[in-house]
TORDOTOR-640595 format. One line per 4 residues: number of its first residue (from 1); for each residue x, y, z of C-alpha. Coordinates in pm, whole numbers, plus 50000, padded with zeros to 5 digits. Layout:
// residues N
NUM = X,Y,Z ~ ... $
// end
This chain:
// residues 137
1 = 05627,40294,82452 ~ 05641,40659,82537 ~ 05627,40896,82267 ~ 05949,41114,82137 $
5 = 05935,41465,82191 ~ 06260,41507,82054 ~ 06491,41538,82398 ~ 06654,41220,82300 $
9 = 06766,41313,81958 ~ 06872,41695,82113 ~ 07051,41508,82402 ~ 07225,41327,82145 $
13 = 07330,41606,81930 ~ 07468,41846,82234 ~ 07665,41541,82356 ~ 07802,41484,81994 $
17 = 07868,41871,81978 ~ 08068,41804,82341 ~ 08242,41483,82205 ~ 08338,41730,81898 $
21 = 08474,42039,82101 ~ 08666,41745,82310 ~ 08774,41562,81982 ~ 08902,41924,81849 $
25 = 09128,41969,82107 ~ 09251,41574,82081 ~ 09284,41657,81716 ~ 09541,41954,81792 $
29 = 09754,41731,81991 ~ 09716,41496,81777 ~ 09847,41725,81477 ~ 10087,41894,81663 $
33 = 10305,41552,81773 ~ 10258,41385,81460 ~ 10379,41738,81260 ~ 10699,41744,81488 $
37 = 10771,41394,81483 ~ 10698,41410,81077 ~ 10942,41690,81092 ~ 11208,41506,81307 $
41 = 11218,41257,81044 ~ 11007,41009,81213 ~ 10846,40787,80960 ~ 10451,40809,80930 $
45 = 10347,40493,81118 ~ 10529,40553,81431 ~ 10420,40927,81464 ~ 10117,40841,81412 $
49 = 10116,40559,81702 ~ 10258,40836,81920 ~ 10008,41125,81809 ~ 09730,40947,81818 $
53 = 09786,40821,82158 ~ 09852,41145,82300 ~ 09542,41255,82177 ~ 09350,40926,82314 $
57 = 09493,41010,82688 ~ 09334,41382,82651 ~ 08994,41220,82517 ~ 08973,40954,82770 $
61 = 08949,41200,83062 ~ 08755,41472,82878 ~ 08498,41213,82741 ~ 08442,41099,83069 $
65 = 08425,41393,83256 ~ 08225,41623,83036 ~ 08084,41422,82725 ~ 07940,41126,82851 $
69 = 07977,41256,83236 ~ 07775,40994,83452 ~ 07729,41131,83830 ~ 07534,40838,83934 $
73 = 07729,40615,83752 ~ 08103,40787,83902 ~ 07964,40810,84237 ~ 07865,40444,84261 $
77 = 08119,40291,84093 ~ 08418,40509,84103 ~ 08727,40454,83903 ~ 08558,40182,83634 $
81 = 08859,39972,83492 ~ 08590,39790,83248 ~ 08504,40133,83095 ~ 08858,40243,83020 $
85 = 08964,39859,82907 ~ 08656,39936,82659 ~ 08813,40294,82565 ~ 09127,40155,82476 $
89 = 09047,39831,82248 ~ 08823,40067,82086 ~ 09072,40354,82031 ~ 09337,40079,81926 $
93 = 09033,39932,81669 ~ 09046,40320,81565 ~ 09411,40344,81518 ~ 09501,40086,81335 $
97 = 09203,40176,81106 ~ 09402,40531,81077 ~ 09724,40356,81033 ~ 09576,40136,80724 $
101 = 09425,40437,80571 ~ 09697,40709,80586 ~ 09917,40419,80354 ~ 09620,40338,80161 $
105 = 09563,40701,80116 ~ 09944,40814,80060 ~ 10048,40490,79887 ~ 09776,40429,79633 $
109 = 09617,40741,79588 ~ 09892,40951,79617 ~ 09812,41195,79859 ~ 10029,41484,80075 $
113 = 10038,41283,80446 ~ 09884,41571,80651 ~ 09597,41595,80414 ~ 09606,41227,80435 $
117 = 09581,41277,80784 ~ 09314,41537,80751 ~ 09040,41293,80549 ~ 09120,40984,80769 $
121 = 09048,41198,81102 ~ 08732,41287,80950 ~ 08631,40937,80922 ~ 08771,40803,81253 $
125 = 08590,41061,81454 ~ 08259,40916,81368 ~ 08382,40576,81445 ~ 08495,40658,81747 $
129 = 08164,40870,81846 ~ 07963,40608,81788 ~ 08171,40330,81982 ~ 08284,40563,82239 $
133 = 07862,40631,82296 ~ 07714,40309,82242 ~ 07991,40075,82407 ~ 08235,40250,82640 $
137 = 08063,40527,82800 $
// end
């Protein structure tokens, strides 16, 4: 077993630091559909559904091409319809974990639904790090 010089653990954090600058732009979208469907009257489970899936379309091709970029990988294989199958059950695992906790956190404890909305992305986005780097990419 080789020894670790640390490149593996600073490989890891500049690709989490990509996956955030990525997930920051998915969050926008994210905010900005659910706020104007919110606003349109749209009640919280569906705009979520719909925000969170425009965001998911942005991260799938940004993840992929700049996060967890794989030249060897892309050049081989192309379009890989395992890899976004993968992306998908795992951002659907990741929604309906949102969905559950935006009630849970508006319903029981009582909270305003964007800051609802605020805790529950801050717990999703290390879900989906962690799936998105150790199963789908």
């Amino acid at each position: 077993m080789m020894p670790d010089n640390g490149n593996g653990r600073r490989s890891g954090f500049v690709q989490f630091l990509k996956f955030n600058a990525v997930g920051l732009l998915n969050t926008l979208i994210d905010f900005a559909v659910f706020t104007l469907l919110h606003a349109l009257g749209m009640m919280n489970t569906p705009a979520q559904i719909l925000s969170y899936s425009a965001g998911t379309a942005n991260s799938f091709f940004w993840n992929k091409k700049v996060t967890f970029k794989d030249p060897a990988r892309d050049a081989r294989d192309g379009f890989d319809r395992i890899q976004l199958l993968k992306f998908i059950i795992l951002n659907l695992a990741v929604l309906g974990i949102s969905v559950i906790l935006i009630d849970l956190f508006t319903g029981m404890l009582g909270l305003q639904v964007l800051v609802a909305k605020v805790l529950v992305t801050g717990i999703t986005v290390v879900i989906n790090f962690i799936g998105s780097r150790k199963w789908v990419f």
